[in-house]
C-alpha positions as CSV (number, residue, x, y, z in Angstrom):
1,X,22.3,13.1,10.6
2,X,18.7,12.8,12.0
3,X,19.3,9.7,14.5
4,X,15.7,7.9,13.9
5,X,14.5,6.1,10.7
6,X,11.7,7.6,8.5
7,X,8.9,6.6,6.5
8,X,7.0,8.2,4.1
9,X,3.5,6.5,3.4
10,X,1.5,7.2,0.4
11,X,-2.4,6.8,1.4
12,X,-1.8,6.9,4.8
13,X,-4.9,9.0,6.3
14,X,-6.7,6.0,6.9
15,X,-7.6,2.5,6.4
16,X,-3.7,0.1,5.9
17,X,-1.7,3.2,5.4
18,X,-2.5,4.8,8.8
19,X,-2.0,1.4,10.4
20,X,1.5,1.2,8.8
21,X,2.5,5.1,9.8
22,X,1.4,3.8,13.2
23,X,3.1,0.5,13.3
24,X,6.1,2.2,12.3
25,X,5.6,5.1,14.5
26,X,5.7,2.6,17.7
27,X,8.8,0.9,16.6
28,X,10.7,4.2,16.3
29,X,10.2,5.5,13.0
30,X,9.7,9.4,12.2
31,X,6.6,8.9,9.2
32,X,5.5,11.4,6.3
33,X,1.6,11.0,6.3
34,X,0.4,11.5,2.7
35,X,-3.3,12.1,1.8
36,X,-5.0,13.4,-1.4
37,X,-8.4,14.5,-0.1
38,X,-9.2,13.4,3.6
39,X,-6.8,16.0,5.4
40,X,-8.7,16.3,8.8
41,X,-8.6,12.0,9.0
42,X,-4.4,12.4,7.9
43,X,-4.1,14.8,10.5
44,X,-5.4,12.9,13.0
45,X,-2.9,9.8,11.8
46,X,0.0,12.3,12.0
47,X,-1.7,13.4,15.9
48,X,-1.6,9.1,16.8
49,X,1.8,8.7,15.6
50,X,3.3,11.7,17.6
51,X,1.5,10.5,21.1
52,X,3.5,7.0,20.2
53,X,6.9,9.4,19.9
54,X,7.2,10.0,16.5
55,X,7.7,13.3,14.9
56,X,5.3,12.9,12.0
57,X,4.5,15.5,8.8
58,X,1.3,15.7,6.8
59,X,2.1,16.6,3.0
60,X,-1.0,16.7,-0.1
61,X,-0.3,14.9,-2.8
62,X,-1.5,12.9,-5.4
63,X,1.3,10.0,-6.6
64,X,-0.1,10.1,-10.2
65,X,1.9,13.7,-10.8
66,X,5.3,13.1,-11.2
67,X,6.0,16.7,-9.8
68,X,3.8,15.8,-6.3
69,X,6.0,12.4,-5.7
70,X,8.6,14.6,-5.7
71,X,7.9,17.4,-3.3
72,X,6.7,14.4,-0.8
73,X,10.5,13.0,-1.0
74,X,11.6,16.2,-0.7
75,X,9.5,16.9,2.4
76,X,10.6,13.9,3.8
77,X,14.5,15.2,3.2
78,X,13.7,18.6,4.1
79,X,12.1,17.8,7.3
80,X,14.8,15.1,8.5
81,X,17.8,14.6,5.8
82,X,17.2,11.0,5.4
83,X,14.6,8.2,4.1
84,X,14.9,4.9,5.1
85,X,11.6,3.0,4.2
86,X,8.7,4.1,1.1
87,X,5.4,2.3,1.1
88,X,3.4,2.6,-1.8
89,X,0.0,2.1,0.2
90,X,-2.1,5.0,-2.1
91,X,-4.5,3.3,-4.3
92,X,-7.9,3.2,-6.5
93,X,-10.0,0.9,-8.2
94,X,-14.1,1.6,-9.5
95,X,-16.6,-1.1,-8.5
96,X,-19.1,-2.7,-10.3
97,X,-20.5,-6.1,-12.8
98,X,-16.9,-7.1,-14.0
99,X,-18.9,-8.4,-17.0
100,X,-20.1,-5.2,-18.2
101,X,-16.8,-4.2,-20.0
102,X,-18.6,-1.7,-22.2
103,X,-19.2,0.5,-19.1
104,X,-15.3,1.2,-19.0
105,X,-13.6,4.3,-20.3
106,X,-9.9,4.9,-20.8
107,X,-10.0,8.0,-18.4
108,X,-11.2,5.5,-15.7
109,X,-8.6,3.0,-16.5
110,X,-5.6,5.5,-17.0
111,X,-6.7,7.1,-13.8
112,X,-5.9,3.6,-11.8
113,X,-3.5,2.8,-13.6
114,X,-1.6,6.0,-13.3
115,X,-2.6,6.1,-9.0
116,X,-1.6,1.6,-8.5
117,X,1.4,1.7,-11.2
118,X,2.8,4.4,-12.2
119,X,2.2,6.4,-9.5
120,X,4.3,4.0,-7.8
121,X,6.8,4.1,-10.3
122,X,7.2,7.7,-9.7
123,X,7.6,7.3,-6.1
124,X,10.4,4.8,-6.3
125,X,12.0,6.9,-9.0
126,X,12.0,10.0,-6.7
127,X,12.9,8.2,-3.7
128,X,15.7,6.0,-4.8
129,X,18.8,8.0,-4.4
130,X,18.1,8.7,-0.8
131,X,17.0,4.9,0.3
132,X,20.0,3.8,-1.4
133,X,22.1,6.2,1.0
134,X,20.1,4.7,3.9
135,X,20.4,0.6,2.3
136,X,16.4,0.9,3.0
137,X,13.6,-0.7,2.2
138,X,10.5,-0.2,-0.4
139,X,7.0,-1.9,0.0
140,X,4.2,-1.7,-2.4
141,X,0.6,-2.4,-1.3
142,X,-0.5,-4.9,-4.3
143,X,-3.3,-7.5,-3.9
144,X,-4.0,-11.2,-4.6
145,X,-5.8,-9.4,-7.4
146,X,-2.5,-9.4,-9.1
147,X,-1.8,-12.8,-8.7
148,X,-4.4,-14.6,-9.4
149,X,-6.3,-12.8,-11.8
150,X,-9.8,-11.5,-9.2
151,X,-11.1,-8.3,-7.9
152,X,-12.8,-5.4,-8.4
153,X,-12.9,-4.5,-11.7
154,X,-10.1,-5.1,-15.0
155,X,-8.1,-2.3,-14.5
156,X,-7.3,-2.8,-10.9
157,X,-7.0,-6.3,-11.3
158,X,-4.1,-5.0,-14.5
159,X,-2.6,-2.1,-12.1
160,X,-1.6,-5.0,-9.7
161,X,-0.5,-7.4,-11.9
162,X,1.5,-4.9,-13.3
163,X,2.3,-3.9,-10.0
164,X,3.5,-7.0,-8.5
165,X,6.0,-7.6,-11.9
166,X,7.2,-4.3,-11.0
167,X,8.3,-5.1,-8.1
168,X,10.4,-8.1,-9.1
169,X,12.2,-5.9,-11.7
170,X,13.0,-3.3,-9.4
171,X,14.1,-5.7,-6.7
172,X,16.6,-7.2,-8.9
173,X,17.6,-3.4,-9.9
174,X,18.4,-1.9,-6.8
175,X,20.0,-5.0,-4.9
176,X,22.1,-5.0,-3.2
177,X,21.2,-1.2,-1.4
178,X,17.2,-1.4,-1.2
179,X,15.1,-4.0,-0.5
180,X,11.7,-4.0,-2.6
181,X,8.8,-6.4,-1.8
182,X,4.9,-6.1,-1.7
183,X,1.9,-7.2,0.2
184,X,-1.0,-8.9,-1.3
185,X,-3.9,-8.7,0.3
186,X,-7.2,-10.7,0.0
187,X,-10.3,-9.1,0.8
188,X,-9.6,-6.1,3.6
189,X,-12.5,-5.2,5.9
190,X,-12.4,-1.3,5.9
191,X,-14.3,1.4,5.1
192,X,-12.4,1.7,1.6
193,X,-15.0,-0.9,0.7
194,X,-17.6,-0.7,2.0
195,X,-17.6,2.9,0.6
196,X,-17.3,1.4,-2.8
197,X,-20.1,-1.2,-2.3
198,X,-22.1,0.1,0.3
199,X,-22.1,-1.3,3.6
200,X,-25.0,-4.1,3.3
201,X,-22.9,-5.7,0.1
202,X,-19.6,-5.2,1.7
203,X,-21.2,-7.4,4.9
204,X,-22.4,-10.3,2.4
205,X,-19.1,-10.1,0.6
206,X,-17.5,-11.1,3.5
207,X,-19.9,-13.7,4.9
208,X,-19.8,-15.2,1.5
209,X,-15.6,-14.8,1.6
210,X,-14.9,-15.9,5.1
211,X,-17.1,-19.0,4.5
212,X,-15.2,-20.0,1.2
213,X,-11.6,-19.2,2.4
214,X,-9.4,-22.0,4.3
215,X,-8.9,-19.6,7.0
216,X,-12.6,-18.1,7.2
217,X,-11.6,-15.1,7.9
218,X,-10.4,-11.7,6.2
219,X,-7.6,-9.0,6.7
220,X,-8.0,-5.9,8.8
221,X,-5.9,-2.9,8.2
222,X,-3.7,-3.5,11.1
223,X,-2.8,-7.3,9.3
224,X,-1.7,-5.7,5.9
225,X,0.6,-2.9,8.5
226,X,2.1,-5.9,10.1
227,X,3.3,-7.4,7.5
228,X,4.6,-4.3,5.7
229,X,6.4,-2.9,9.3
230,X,8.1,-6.4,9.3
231,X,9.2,-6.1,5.3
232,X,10.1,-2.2,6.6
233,X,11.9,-2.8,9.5
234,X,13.2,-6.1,9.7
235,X,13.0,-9.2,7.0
236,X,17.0,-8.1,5.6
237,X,17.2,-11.1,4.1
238,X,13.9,-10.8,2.3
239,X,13.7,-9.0,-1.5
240,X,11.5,-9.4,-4.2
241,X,8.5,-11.2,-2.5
242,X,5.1,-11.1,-3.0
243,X,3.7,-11.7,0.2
244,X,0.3,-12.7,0.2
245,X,-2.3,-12.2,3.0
246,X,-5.3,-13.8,1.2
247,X,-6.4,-16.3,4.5
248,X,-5.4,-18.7,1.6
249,X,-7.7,-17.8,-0.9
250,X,-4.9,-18.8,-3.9
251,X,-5.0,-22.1,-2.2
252,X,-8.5,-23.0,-3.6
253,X,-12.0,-23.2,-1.9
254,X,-11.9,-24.0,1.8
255,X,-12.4,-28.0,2.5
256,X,-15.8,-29.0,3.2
257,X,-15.5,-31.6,6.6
């Protein structure tokens, strides 16, 4: 059998997902970079992870077709005849005046839906009977959005609810072989964002965040990987948590002194 542990990382050309193929990668883990579009930007993930040691594959696919999830696992076996840690890390969301519900469609929703939830689903299905060979480890990459009821728009904030009871069911449903948690980010500073908001709102967002938060600060892509390397490759003791990494945003507005 292939001697190191392996990953495979949905979403992980950039932004938390390359930071997790990379935090893995330096503790020893062989990682499966996934992207759906930015190939050249996975390619160089796949190029960082191999000058920390790790033997890393880049695979297409997109986690809302069952028949993609799939192949990825089976990439993953083909290359090194084992999986020991799946991080659901892919992800969408549309931005915009939450207020304006009429500006929804149900191909918009459905579409984040099927990438945040069931594209997850999917994964975990396909990638099951191997992590239960290995006793590994599943993460999801939810958001506070999930648990307390804020974001960028409905059906995000509903893909992580949904998201983050998912993974309490299947923690209870494959104990005692696989461990299942998620990660629930606050606002993340990367270029996801700012993308989606433009750079000069994405900068007020998080003046106006980091002032109101108790910590007065936000996460980076390499705090979300932290966390998820430690759920991955330690924490054996820990199932069915929803960490969250919100600089204590669930706690209420930051104290005035």
């Amino acid at each position: 059998m292939h001697a190191r542990k392996t990953a495979l990382i949905t979403g992980s050309a950039t932004g938390v997902g390359a930071a997790t193929a990379l935090g893995l990668a330096r503790r020893g883990w062989d990682v499966l970079v996934n992207y759906s579009r930015s190939e050249d930007e996975a390619q160089a993930t796949a190029a960082a992870c191999r000058e920390a040691g790790a033997d890393a594959l880049v695979v297409r696919g997109d986690v809302a077709a069952d028949a993609d999830c799939r192949a990825l696992v089976d990439a993953a076996i083909g290359r090194w005849g084992r999986l020991d840690g799946l991080v659901n890390n892919a992800g969408t969301s549309v931005f915009g005046d939450q207020a304006r519900w009429d500006a929804l469609d149900a191909e918009t929703f459905q579409r984040i839906l099927g990438v945040n939830t069931w594209g997850a689903f999917q994964m975990v299905r396909a990638a099951a009977p191997h992590l239960k060979v290995s006793r590994g480890s599943i993460v999801n990459v939810s958001s506070v959005a999930g648990a307390l009821g804020i974001g960028s728009s409905v059906p995000y904030i509903a893909s992580k609810g949904a998201l983050n009871a998912m993974t309490l069911h299947l923690a209870r449903q494959l104990a005692p072989d696989i461990r299942v948690n998620a990660v629930c980010p606050g606002l993340i500073t990367s270029r996801w964002f700012a993308r989606g908001v433009g750079e000069e709102a994405a900068a007020k967002v998080r003046t106006a965040y980091e002032a109101d938060v108790p910590l007065q600060n936000s996460c980076t892509p390499e705090d979300v990987a932290e966390a998820i390397v430690w759920l991955a490759d330690g924490a054996r003791t820990v199932t069915g948590e929803l960490v969250l990494l919100d600089s204590g945003t669930h706690l209420g507005r930051a104290a005035r002194r």
